[in-house]
VEXDO-156197 format. One record per residue (C-alpha): x, y, z; residue number from 1. Coordinates in Angstrom, 1 decimal, decimal comma. Example, Ala and Ser with C-alpha at 12.3 -4.5 7.8 and 13.67 -1.06 7.14 Angstrom:
// residues 2
<site c1="12,3" c2="-4,5" c3="7,8" pos="1"/>
<site c1="13,7" c2="-1,1" c3="7,1" pos="2"/>
END
This chain:
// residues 241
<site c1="0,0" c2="0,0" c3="0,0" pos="1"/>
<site c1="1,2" c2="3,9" c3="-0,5" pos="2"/>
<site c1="2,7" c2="5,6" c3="2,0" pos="3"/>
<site c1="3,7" c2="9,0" c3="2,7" pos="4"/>
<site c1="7,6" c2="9,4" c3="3,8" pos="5"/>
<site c1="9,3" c2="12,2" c3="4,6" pos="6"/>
<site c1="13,0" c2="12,5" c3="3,9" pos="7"/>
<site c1="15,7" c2="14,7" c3="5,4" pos="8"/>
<site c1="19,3" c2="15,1" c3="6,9" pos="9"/>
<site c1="20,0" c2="15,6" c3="10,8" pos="10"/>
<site c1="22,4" c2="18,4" c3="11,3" pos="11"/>
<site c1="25,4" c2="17,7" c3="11,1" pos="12"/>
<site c1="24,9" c2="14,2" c3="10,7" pos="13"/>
<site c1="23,3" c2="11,2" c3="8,0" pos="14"/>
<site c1="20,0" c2="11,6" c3="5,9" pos="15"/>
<site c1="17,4" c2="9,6" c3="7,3" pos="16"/>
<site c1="13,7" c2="8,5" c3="6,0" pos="17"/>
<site c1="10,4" c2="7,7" c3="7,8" pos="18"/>
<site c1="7,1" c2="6,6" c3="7,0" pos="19"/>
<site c1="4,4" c2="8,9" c3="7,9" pos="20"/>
<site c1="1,4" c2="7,0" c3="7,1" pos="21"/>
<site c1="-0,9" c2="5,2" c3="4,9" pos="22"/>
<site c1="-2,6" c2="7,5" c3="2,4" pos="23"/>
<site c1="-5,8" c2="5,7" c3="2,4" pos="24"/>
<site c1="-5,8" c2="6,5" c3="6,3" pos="25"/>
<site c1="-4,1" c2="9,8" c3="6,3" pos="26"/>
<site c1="-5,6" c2="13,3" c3="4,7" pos="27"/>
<site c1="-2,7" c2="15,2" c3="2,7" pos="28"/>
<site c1="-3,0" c2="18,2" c3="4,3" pos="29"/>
<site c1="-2,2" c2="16,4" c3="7,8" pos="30"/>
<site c1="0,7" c2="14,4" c3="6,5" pos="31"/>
<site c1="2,2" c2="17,6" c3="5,1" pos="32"/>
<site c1="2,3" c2="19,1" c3="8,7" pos="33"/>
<site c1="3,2" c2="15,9" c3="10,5" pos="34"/>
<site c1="6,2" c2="16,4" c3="7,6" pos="35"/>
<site c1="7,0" c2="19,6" c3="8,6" pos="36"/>
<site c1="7,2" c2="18,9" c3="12,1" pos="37"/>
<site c1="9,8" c2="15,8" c3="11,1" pos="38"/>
<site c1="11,8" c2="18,0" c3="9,1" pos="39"/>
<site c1="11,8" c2="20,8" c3="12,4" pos="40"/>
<site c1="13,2" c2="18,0" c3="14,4" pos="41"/>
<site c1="15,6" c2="17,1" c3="12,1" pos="42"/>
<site c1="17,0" c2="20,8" c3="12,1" pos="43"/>
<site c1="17,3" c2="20,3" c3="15,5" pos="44"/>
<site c1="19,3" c2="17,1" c3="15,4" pos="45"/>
<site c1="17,1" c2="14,8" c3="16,3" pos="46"/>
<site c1="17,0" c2="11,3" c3="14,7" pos="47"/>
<site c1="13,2" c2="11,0" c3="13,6" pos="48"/>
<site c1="14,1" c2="7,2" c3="12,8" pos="49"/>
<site c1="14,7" c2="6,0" c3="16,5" pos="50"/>
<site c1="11,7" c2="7,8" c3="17,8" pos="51"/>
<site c1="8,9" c2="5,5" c3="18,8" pos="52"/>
<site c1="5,8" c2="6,2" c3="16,9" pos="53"/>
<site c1="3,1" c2="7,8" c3="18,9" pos="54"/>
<site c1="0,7" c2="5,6" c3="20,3" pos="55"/>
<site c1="-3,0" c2="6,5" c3="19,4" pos="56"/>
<site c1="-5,8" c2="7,9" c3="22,3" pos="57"/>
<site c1="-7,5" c2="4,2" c3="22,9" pos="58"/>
<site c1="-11,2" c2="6,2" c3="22,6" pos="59"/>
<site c1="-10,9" c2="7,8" c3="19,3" pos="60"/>
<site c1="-13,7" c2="6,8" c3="17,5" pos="61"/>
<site c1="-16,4" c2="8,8" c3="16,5" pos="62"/>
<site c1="-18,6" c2="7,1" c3="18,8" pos="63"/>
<site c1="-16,3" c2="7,8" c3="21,9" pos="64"/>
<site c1="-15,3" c2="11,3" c3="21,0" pos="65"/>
<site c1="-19,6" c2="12,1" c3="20,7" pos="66"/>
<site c1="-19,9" c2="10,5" c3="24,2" pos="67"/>
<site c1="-17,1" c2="12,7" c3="25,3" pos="68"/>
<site c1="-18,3" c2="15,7" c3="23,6" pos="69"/>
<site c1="-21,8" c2="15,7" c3="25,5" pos="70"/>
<site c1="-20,4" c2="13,9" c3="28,7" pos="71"/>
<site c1="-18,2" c2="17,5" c3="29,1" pos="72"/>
<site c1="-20,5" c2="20,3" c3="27,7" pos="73"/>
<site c1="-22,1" c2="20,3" c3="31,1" pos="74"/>
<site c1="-24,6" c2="23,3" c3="30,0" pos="75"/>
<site c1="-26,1" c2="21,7" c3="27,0" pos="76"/>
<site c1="-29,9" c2="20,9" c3="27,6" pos="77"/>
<site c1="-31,0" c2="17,6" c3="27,4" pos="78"/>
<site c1="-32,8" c2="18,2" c3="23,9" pos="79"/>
<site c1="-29,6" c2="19,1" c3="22,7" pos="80"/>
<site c1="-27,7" c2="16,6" c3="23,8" pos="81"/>
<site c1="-30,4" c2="14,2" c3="22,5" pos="82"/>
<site c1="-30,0" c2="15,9" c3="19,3" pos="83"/>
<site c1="-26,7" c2="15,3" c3="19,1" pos="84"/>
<site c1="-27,0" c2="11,9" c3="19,1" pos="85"/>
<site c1="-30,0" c2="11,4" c3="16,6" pos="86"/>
<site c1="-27,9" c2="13,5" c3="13,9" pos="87"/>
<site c1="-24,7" c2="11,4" c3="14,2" pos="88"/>
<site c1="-26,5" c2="8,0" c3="14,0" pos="89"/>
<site c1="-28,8" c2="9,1" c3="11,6" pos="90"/>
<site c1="-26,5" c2="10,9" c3="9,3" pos="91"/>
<site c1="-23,0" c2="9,4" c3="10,0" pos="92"/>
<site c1="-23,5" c2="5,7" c3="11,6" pos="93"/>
<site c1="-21,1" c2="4,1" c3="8,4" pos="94"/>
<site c1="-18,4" c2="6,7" c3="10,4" pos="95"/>
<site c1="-19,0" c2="5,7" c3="13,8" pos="96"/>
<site c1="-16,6" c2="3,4" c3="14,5" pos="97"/>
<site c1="-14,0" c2="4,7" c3="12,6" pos="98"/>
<site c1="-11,1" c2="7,3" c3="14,2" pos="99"/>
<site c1="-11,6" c2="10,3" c3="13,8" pos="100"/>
<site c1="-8,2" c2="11,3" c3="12,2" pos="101"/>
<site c1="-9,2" c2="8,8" c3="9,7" pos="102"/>
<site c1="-12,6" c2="10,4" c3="8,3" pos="103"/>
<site c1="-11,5" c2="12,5" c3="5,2" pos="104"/>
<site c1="-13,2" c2="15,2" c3="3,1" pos="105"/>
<site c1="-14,2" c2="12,5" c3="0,9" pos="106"/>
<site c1="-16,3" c2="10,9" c3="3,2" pos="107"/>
<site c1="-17,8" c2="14,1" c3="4,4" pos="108"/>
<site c1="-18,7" c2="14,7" c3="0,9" pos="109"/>
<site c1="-20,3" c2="11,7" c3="0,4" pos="110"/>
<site c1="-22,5" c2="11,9" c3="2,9" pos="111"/>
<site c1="-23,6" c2="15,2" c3="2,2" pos="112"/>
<site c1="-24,5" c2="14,5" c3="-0,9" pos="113"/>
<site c1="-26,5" c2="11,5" c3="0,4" pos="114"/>
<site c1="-28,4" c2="13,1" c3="2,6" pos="115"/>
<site c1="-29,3" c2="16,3" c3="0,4" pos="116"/>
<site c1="-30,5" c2="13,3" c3="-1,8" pos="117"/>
<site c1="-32,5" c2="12,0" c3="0,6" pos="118"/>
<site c1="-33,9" c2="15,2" c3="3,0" pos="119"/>
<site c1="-33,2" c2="18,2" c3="2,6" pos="120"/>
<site c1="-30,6" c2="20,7" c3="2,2" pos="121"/>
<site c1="-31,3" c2="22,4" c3="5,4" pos="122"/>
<site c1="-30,9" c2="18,9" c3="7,2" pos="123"/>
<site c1="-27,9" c2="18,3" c3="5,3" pos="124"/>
<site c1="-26,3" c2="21,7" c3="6,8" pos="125"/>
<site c1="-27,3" c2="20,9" c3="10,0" pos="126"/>
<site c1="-25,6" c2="17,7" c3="10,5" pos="127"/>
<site c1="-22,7" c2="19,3" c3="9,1" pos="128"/>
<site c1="-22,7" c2="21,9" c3="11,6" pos="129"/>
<site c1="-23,5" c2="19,1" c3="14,4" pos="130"/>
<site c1="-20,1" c2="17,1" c3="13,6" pos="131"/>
<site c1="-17,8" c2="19,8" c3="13,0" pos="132"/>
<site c1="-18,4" c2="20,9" c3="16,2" pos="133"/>
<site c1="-17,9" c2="17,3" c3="17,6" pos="134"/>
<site c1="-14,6" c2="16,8" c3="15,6" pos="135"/>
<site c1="-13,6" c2="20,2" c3="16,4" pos="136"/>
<site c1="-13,3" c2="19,5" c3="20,4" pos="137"/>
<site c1="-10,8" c2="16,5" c3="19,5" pos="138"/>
<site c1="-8,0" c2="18,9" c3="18,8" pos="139"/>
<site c1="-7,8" c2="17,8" c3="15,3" pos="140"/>
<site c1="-5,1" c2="19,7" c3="13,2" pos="141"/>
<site c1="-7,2" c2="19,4" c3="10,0" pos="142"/>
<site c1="-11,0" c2="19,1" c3="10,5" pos="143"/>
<site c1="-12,9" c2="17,1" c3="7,3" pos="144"/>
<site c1="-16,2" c2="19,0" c3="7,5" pos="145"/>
<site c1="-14,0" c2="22,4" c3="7,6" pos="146"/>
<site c1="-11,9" c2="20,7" c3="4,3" pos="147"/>
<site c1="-15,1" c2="19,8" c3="2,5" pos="148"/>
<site c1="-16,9" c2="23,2" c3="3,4" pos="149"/>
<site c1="-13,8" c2="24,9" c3="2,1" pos="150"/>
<site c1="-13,3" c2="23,0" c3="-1,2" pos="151"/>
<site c1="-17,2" c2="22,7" c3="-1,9" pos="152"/>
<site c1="-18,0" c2="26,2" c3="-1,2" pos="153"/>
<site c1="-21,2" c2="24,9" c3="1,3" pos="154"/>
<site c1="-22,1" c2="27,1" c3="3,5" pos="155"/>
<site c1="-24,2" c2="26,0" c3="6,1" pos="156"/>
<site c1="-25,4" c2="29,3" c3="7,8" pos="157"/>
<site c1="-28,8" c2="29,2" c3="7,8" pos="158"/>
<site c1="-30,5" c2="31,9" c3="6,1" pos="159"/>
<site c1="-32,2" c2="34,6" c3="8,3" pos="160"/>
<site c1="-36,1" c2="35,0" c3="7,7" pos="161"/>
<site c1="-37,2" c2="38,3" c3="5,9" pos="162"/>
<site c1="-41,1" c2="37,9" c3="6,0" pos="163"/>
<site c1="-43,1" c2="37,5" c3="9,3" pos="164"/>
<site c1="-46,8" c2="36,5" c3="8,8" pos="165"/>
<site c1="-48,9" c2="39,7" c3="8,7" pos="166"/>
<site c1="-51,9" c2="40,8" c3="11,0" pos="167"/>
<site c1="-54,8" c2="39,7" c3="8,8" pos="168"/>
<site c1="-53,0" c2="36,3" c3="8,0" pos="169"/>
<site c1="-53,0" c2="35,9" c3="12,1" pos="170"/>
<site c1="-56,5" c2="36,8" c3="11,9" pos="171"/>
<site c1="-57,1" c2="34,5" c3="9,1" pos="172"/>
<site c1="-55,2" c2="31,3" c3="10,5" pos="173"/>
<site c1="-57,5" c2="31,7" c3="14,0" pos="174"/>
<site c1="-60,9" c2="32,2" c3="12,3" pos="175"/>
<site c1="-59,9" c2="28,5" c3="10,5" pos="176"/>
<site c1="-59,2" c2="26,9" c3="13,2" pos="177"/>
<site c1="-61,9" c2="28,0" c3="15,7" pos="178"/>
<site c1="-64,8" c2="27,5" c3="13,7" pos="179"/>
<site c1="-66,0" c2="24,1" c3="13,4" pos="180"/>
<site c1="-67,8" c2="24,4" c3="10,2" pos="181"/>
<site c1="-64,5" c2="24,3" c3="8,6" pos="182"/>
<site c1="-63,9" c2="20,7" c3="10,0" pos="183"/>
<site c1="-66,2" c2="20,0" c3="6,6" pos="184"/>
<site c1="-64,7" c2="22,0" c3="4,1" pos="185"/>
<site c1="-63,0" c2="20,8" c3="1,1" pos="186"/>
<site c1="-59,5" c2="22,3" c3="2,5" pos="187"/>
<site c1="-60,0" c2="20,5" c3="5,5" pos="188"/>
<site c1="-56,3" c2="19,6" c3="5,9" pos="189"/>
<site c1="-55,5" c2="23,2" c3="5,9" pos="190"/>
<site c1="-58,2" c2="23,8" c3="8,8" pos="191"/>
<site c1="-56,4" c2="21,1" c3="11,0" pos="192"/>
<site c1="-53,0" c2="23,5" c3="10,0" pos="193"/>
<site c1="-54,5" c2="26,3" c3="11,4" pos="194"/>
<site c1="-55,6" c2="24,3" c3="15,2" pos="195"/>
<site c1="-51,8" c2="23,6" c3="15,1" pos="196"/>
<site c1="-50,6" c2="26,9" c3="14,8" pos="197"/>
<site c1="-53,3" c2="28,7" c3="16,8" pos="198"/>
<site c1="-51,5" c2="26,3" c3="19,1" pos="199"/>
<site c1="-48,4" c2="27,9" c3="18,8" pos="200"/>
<site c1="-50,0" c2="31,4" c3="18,4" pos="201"/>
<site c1="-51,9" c2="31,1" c3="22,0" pos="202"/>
<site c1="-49,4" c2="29,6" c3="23,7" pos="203"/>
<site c1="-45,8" c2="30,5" c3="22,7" pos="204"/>
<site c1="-45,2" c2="26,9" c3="22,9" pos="205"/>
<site c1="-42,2" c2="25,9" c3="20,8" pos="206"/>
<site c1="-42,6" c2="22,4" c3="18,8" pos="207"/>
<site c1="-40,8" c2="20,2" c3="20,9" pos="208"/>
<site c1="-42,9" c2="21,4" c3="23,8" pos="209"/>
<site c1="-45,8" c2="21,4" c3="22,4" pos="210"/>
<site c1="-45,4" c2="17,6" c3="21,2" pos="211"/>
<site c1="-44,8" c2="16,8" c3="25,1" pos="212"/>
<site c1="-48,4" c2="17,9" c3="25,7" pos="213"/>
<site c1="-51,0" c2="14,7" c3="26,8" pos="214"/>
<site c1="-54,7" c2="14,6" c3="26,9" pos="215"/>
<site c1="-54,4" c2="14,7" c3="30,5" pos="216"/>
<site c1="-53,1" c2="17,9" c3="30,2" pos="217"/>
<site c1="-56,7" c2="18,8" c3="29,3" pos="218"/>
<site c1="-59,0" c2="19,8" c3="32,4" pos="219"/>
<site c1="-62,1" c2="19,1" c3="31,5" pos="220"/>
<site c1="-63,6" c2="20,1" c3="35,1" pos="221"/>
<site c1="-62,5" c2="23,4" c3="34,9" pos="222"/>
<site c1="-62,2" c2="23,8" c3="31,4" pos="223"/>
<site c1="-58,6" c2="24,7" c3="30,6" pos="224"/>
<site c1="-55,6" c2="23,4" c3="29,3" pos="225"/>
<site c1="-52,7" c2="23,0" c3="31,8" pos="226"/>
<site c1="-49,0" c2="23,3" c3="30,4" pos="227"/>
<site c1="-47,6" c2="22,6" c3="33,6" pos="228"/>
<site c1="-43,9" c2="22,5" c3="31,6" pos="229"/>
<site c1="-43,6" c2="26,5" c3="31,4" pos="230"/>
<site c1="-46,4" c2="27,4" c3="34,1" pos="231"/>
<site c1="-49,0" c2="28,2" c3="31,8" pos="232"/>
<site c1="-52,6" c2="27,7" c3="31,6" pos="233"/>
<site c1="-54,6" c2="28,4" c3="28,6" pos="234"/>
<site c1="-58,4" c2="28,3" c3="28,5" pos="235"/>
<site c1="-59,4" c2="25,9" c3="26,1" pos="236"/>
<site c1="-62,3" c2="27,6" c3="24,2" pos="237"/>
<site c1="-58,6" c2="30,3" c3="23,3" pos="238"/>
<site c1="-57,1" c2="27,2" c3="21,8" pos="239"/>
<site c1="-58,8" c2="24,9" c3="19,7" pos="240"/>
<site c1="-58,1" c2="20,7" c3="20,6" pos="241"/>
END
């Protein structure tokens, strides 16, 4: 198999060679600066060949640098961290078990183009975001997402919004979903739209909280829906079921 070796003479003393490592392991752009940093030795007069080689963290993975990641951000919310964790085995379970310093751009970029395939764009970007920021706490000279971002040109800021809906659209969206004549209509999916997002609307919920909502939630003694998650309670003939 091909290697990289790096090649130089110790001052004042014999030229010497050493392998750097295999190039289906090793990204070029890391074998060039574990070069350099050979070649800085040898300046030195140090013999690169009688050094033993370095011996590799034993959790390295993927999987054990994740675990790592989340085990020491000790303010990330539990959604997040759960988050975490869906993206990388969703989006990047083939890389799992691999070391880190052994993903390359070229994986990166065929995953990205997998999942782009597959979702979305938008999804795409955000599991690139996700695992640069995982890779990025392993001290990694060369990052692959930041390679692949670089050479692609992807950029996965997300886009700020420019258009907010306007009054009469608000106005609109509650009239559909608190009139139950409109359970009937031909646009009936878009009535059943509109309860979700008079939801929202009513309540300031965000999604995730609002899927954690249960029937029993729902008073029906006293009329009124309890969101005991941010101290709220909403009347229920505000918010239609």
């Amino acid at each position: 198999q091909a290697s990289y070796i790096v090649e130089g003479r110790i001052k004042g003393g014999k030229s010497v060679r050493k392998t750097i490592g295999n190039i289906d392991h090793l990204p070029l752009d890391e074998a060039r600066l574990d070069a350099r940093e050979m070649l800085l030795k040898l300046k030195r007069g140090v013999d690169i060949s009688k050094e033993e080689p370095a011996v590799a963290p034993k959790n390295n993975s993927l999987s054990d640098v994740l675990e790592t990641y989340l085990r020491n951000r000790l303010k990330l919310k539990p959604s997040t961290r759960k988050d975490y964790k869906n993206v990388l085995n969703n989006c990047f379970e083939s890389l799992l078990p691999e070391k880190v310093e052994h993903i390359t751009q070229e994986d990166i970029a065929t995953i990205y183009k997998d999942l782009v395939s597959k979702s979305s764009e938008a999804y795409a970007n955000k599991a690139m975001r996700t695992l640069k920021a995982v890779l990025n706490s392993t001290g990694l000279v060369v990052n692959p997402v930041t390679q692949f971002l670089k050479v692609s040109g992807v950029s996965t800021v997300s886009e700020a919004r420019t258009r907010y809906l306007s009054a009469d659209e608000l106005v609109e969206i509650l009239e559909w979903s608190k009139h139950a004549d409109f359970k009937e209509h031909p646009a009936q999916p878009l009535y059943e739209f509109c309860q979700l997002l008079a939801v929202y609307l009513m309540t300031g919920l965000r999604k995730n909280e609002a899927l954690l909502l249960k029937k029993s939630d729902y008073d029906r003694a006293e009329n009124v829906l309890k969101i005991s998650n941010v101290n709220r309670r909403v009347k229920r003939d505000q918010v239609a079921a």
